[in-house]
N, C-alpha and C positions, 0 to 999 in steps of 0.2 A: 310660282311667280306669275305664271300665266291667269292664275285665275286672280291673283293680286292684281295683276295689270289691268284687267277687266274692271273690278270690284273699284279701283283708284278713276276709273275711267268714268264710271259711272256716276262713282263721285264727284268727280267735276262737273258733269252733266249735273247734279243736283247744285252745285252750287253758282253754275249759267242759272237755270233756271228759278233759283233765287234771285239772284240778280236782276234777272228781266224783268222778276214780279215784284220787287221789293227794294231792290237798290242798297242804298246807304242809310233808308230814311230811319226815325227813331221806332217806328214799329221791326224793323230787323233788329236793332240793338237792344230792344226791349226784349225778341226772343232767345238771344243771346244771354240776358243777363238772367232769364224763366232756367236758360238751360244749364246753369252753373251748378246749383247743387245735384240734380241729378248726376250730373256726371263727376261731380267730386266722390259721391257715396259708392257710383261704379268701380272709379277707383282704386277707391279705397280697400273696398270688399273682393273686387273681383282680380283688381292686379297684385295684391297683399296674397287673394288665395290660389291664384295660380301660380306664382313664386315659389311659394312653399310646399305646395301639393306636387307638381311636377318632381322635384328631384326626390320623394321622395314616394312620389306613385314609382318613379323607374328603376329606382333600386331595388323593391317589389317583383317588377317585372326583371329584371334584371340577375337578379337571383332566384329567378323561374317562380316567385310567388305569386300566381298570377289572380288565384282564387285571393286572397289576402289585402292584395292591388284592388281589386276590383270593390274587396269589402270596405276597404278604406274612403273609397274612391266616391261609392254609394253613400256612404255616413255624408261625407265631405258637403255630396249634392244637395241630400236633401235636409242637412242644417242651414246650408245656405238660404236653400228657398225659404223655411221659416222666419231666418232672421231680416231676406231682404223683405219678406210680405212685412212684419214689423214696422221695418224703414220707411217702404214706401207709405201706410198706412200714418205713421207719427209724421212724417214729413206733408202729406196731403193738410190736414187737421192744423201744425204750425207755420205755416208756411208764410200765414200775415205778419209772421214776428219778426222772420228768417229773411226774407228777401229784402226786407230796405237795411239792412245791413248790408248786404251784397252792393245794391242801386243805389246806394246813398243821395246819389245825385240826381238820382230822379225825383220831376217833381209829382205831387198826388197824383193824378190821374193817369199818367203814365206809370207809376206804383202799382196800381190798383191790375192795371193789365198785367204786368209780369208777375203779379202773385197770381193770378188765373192760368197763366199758361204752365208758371211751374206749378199747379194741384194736377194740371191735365200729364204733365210727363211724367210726373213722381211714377205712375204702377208701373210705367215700363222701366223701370230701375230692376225687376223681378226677372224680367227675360232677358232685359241685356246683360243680368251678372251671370245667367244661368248658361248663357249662350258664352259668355266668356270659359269658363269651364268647361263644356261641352268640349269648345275647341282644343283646351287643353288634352286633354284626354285622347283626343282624333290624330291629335301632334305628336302624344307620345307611342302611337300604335303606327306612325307614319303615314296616317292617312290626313293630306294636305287640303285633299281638294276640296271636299263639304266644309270644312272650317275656315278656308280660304273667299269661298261665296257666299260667305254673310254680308259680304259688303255688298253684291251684286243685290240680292235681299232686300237691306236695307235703303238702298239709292233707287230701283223700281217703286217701289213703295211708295215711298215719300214723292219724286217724280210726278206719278199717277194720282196723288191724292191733290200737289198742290195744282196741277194744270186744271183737272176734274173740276175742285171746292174750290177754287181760289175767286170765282166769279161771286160767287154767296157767304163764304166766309171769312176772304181776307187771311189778316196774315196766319188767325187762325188753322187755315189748312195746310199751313206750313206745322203747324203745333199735332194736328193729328196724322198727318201724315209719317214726322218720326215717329211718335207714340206708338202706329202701325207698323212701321217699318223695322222697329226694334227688335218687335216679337214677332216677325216674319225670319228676322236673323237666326232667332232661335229655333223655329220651327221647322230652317231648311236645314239643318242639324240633326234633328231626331232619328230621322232615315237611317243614318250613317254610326248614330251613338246608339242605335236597338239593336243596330245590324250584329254587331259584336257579342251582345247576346250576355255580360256578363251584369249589365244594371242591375240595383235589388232595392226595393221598396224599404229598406230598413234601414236605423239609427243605432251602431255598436259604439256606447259611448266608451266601452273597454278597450278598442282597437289600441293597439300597444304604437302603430303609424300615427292617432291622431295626437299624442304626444310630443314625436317628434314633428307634427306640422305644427301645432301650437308653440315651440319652441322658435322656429323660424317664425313664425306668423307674427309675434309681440313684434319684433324689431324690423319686420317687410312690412308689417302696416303702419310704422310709424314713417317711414321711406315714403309709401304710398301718401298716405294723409301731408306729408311734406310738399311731394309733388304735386301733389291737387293745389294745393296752397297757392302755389304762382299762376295757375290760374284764377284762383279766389283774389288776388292783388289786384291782378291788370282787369279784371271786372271792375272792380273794386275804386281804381283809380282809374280806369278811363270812363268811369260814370259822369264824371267831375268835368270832362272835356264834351266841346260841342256834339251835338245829335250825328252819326254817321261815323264815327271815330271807333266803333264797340265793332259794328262790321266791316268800315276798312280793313282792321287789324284781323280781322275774322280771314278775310278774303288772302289778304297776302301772305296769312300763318297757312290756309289751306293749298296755295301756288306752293312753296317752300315745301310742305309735305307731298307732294307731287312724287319728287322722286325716289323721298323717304319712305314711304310707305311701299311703293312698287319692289324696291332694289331690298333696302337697307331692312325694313320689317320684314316681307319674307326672307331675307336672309338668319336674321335672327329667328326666325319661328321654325325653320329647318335645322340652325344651328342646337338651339335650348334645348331640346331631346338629347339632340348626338351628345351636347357637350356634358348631361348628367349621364346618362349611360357610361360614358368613358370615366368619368368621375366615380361612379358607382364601381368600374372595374378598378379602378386605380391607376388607370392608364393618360397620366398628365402628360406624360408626352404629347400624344392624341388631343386631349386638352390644348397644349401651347400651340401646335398642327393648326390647328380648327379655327381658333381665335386670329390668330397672325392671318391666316386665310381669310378669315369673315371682314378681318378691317381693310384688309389689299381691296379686300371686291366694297364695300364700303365705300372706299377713298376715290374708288377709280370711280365710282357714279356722282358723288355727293362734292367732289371740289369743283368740277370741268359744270355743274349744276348750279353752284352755288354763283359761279360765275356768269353764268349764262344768265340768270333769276336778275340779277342787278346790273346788267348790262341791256337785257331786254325791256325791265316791269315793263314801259308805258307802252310798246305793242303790244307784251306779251296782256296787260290788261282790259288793251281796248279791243283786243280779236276778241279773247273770251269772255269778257262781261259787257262791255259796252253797248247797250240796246234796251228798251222801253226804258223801264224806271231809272237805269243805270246810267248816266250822261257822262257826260266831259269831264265833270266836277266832281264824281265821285271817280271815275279813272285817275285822276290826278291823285287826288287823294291816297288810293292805293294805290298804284304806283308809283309813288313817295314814300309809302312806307316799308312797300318789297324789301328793296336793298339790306335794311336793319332786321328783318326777318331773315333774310335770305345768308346774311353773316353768320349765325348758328348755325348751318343745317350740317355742316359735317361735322362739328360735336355732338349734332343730335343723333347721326347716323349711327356712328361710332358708339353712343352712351348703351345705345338699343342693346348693341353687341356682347359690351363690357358689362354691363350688368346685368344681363342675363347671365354672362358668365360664372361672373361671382356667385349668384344664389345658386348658380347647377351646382357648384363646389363648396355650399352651404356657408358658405361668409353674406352675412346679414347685418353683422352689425357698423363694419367700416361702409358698406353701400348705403347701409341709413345715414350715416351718421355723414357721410358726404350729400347726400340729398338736403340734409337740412340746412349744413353750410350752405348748400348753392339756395335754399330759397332766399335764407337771411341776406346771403349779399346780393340774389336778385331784387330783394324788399328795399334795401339801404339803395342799390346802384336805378331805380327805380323814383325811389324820392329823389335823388341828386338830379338824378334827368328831366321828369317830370315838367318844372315850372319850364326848362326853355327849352325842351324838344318836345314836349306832350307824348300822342302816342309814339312816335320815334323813339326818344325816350324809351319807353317801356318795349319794347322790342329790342330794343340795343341792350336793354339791362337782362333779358332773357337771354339772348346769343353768348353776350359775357359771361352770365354764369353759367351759361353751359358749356361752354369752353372751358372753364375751370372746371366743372364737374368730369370730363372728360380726362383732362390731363392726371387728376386724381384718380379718377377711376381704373387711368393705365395703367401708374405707379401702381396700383393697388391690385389688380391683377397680375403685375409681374412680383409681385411675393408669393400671389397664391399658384403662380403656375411657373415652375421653370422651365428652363427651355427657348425662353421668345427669342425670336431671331430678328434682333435687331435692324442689325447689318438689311434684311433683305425687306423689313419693314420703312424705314428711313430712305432708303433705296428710292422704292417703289412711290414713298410719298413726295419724292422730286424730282421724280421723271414726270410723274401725273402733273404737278405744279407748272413743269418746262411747258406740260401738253397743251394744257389751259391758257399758260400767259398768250400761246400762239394762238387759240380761240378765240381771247379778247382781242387782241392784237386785228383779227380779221374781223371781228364782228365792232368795232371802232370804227374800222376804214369804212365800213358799212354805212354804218352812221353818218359819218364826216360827208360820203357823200349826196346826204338832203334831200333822198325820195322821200315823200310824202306819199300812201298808197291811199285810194280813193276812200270816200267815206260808207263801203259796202265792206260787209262781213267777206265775203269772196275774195275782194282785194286786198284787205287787212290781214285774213287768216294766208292768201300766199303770200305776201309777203312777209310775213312773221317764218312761215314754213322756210322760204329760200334762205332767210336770216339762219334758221337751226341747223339747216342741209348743208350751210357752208362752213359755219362754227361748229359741227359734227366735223366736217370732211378735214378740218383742219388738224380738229384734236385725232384725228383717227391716224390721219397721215402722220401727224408726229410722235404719234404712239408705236406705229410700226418702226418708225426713223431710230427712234429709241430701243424699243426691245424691249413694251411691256408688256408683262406677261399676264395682267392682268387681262389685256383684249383679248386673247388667246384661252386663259381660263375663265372668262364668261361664256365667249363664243362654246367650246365645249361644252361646260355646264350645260347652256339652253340644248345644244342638239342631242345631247345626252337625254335629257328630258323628255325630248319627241323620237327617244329610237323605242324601236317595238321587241321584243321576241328575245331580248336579252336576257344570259342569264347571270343575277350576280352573287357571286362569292359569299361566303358570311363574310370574309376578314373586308370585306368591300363595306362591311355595313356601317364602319369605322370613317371610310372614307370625307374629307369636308367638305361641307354643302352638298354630299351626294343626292 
C-alpha cells in the first residue's frame, strides 16, 4: 500500500505536470484520444490474462506443483509476447483507418496528429501487457513491493521526458515520454521475476493448465473487451463536444482514482491471491472472511472520499492544476465535472474487490455477462445525457452504471460464497455514512464562511490542507464516537506492515489483507 501510495503520488505529479504544460487545450485531448486503443488492447489482453492465469497458476502452487506452475506460467508469457508483438505491429500499419472512428469529431488536421501519436504508443502495448503479468505472478508469490513500483517507474519517466523535450517537442514529449515510461515499468520487474529463478524460455502447447486458462480466458476477455468499451464511448462521444472537454473528464476521472487506487487497488491486489488460495483449498469460509473484510476497508476510504471530491473540486482543482497553461477556465471546467466522476467511486472501489472475487472462485461468465449489461446501459444512459449535460452527462452515465454493476456483482457473489455477514456489513456501511454526513456538514460551514485564499499555490494548497485536516478530524472523531472498527483495522493493518522481526504462523497465511 505504501509503495501504492507513492506510485498514486507520483501520478498526480504527472498529471500537475501536464497540466502546467498543456492544460485543457485540444493537443491534450488529441493525446488522449492517440491513447484509447493502446490501452483498450492492454486491456483486453493483459486484464482477460491475468484473471484467468492467477487462480489457476495458484492452484498449481497450491497443491505444491510448483515446477507445473511455473511451466504454465512461462508458456503463458511468452505467447503473450508473440501475440502482443503482432498487435502492436498490425495496429502501427492501421492505425489511419482506426482512429477517426474513435475522434469522429475531430477535424482533419487534428486527425492527422492523433493517428501519429497512436503509431508512436502502439510498441509499448508489448511491455505494459508483459509487465501486467509479471506482477501477477510477484502477487501470487506474495511479493508486493517490485509490482507495486511500476507506477513509481512509469510517472519518473514520463515526468523527466515531458519537463526535458517539452521545449523542442511539444505535446509530443508527453507521447514519448509514456512510450518510455511503459517499459521502464516493466523493467523495474525483472529484478524481482528472475530472482525466483523458476522462468523458461519455452512454449508447452500440451500444458494440461493452459486448457483450463483458455476456458476462463473466452468469457474474462469478453468482460475485458466490454470494459474497454466504455472507454471507447466516452472518447467516442466527447469528440463531438468543444476542445478541452476529452481532458477535463481526463483530469476529474484521475482526482476520483486518487483514492481508489491507494486504498481500494492495493486492497484487491493483496486480496486476489489470498482469496484463490482459499478457493483452491476449498475454504469459502475464508472466502466470505476476506471479501466482507476487503469491502469494510473499501467503504471506510471510498464514501467519506467520495464526499470530500464533490464538496472540494474547485479548491481541490485550483491547488493542483491551476498554473501556466491551466487557468481559471479550465479549473472551472473540471471542477464541474468532479462531482459526477466523484458519484462512482465507491462502486468502483467495491467492483475492484467483487470481481476479483469471483474470477478467484472461477465464475466468469455471470461477471461477464454483467460487464456488458453495464456497458449497454452506460451507452444508452450516455445518449440520454449527452445532448443536455455533455461531458457531465457521460460521467454521470459511468457512475450509474457502475453502481449497478456493483450491486450485481454483490448479489452475485453471495451465491458464490456463503457465509456473508450481512448484519455487520450493512452495519459498518452506516455508521461510515453517519461519519461523512458530519464531514460534509463541517466542510459546508467552511465554505459558508467566504475565505477566499490568495491567488499563490502556498495559500491555495494550505488552505485546501486546513479544509481536509478538519473534514479528516471530523470524520475521525465520529468514527471513534461510533465504534468503527474499520479505523481500528486499518490503523493495525498499516503498523502491522512496518513491524520487523515477526514471526508468522502458516494458519496466519489465511489471515485478510494480511
Amino acid at each position: 500500500m505504501g509503495a501504492t501510495f507513492a506510485s498514486t503520488l507520483l501520478g498526480f505529479a504527472r498529471e500537475v505536470v501536464s497540466a502546467r504544460y498543456y492544460g485543457t487545450r485540444w493537443e491534450m485531448d488529441t493525446f488522449l484520444a492517440a491513447a484509447t486503443i493502446p490501452t483498450i488492447l492492454f486491456g483486453v489482453f493483459n486484464g482477460a490474462l491475468v484473471s484467468a492465469l492467477v487462480p489457476t497458476f495458484s492452484e498449481y502452487l497450491a497443491h505444491r506443483k510448483e515446477d507445473e506452475a511455473w511451466r504454465l506460467a512461462s508458456t503463458t508469457v511468452n505467447i503473450l509476447a508473440i501475440v502482443v508483438t503482432s498487435c502492436a505491429i498490425v495496429g502501427f500499419f492501421t492505425a489511419r483507418w482506426y482512429v477517426p472512428v474513435i475522434a469522429h469529431g475531430f477535424p482533419a488536421p487534428q486527425m492527422g496528429v492523433a493517428i501519429k501519436m497512436t503509431r508512436w504508443l502502439m510498441p509499448s502495448i508489448v511491455a505494459v501487457s508483459l509487465s501486467g503479468v509479471l506482477s501477477a505472478m510477484l502477487n501470487a508469490y506474495h511479493r508486493f513491493r517490485s509490482a507495486a513500483l511500476v507506477g513509481v517507474a512509469v510517472n519518473i519517466v514520463t515526468i523527466a521526458c515531458v519537463v526535458l523535450l517539452n521545449h523542442g517537442m511539444g505535446i509530443y514529449a508527453l507521447v514519448v515520454g509514456t512510450a518510455l515510461g511503459l517499459t521502464a515499468q516493466m523493467l523495474v520487474q525483472l529484478p524481482a521475476f528472475l530472482s525466483i529463478g523458476k522462468y523458461r524460455p519455452i512454449i508447452d502447447l500440451h500444458h494440461p493448465g493452459l486448457k483450463k486458462i483458455w476456458v476462463l480466458l473466452g468469457p474474462i476477455n469478453v468482460g475485458s473487451a466490454a470494459g474497454q468499451l466504455a472507454l471507447f464511448f466516452d472518447r467516442f462521444f466527447a469528440s463531438t463536444l468543444a476542445p478541452g472537454y476529452i481532458a477535463g473528464m481526463n483530469y476529474a476521472t484521475k482526482l476520483v482514482n486518487f483514492p481508489q487506487q491507494i486504498f481500494a487497488a492495493a486492497i484487491a491486489t493483496v486480496i486476489f491471491p489470498l482469496l484463490a488460495a482459499q478457493f483452491a483449498r476449498e475454504n469459502r469460509r475464508g472466502v466470505a472472511r476476506s471479501v466482507v473484510t476487503g469491502l469494510r476497508l473499501v467503504n471506510f476510504i471510498t464514501i467519506p472520499s467520495a464526499c470530500a471530491l464533490a464538496v472540494l473540486a474547485h479548491p481541490l482543482v485550483q491547488a493542483l492544476f491551476e498554473r501556466g497553461t491551466f487557468q481559471a477556465g479550465a479549473t472551472d471546467l473540471t471542477a464541474g465535472l468532479l462531482p459526477y466522476a466523484a458519484f462512482g467511486l465507491v462502486a468502483l472501489g467495491a467492483n475492484v474487490v467483487l470481481t476479483r472475487c469471483c474470477f478467484a472462485c472461477r465464475e466468469t461468465l455471470w461477471p461477464v455477462t454483467i460487464s456488458v449489461l453495464t456497458v449497454v446501459l452506460n451507452v444508452l444512459l450516455s445518449l440520454v445525457w449527452l445532448p443536455g449535460l455533455g461531458a457531465r452527462g457521460l460521467l454521470l452515465a459511468n457512475s450509474t452504471s457502475q453502481t449497478v454493476q456493483a450491486v450485481l456483482l454483490l448479489m452475485l457473489t453471495a451465491r458464490l460464497v456463503s457465509g456473508i455477514d450481512w448484519g455487520a456489513l450493512v452495519l459498518s456501511i452506516w455508521k461510515i455514512v453517519v461519519c461523512s454526513l458530519a464531514m460534509l456538514a463541517a466542510l459546508h460551514w467552511i465554505g459558508a464562511l467566504g475565505v477566499t485564499p490568495e491567488a499563490t499555490l502556498a495559500s491555495r494548497a494550505w488552505f485546501l490542507f486546513g479544509q481536509i485536516a478538519i473534514g479528516g478530524t471530523v470524520f475521525i472523531a465520529f468514527a471513534r464516537m461510533l465504534d468503527v472498527e474499520e479505523l481500528d483495522l486499518a490503523w493495525h493493518t498499516i503498523v502491522a506492515k512496518f513491524e520487523r522481526n515477526l514471526v508468522s504462523p502458516p494458519e496466519n497465511r489465511e489471515a485478510p489483507i494480511a
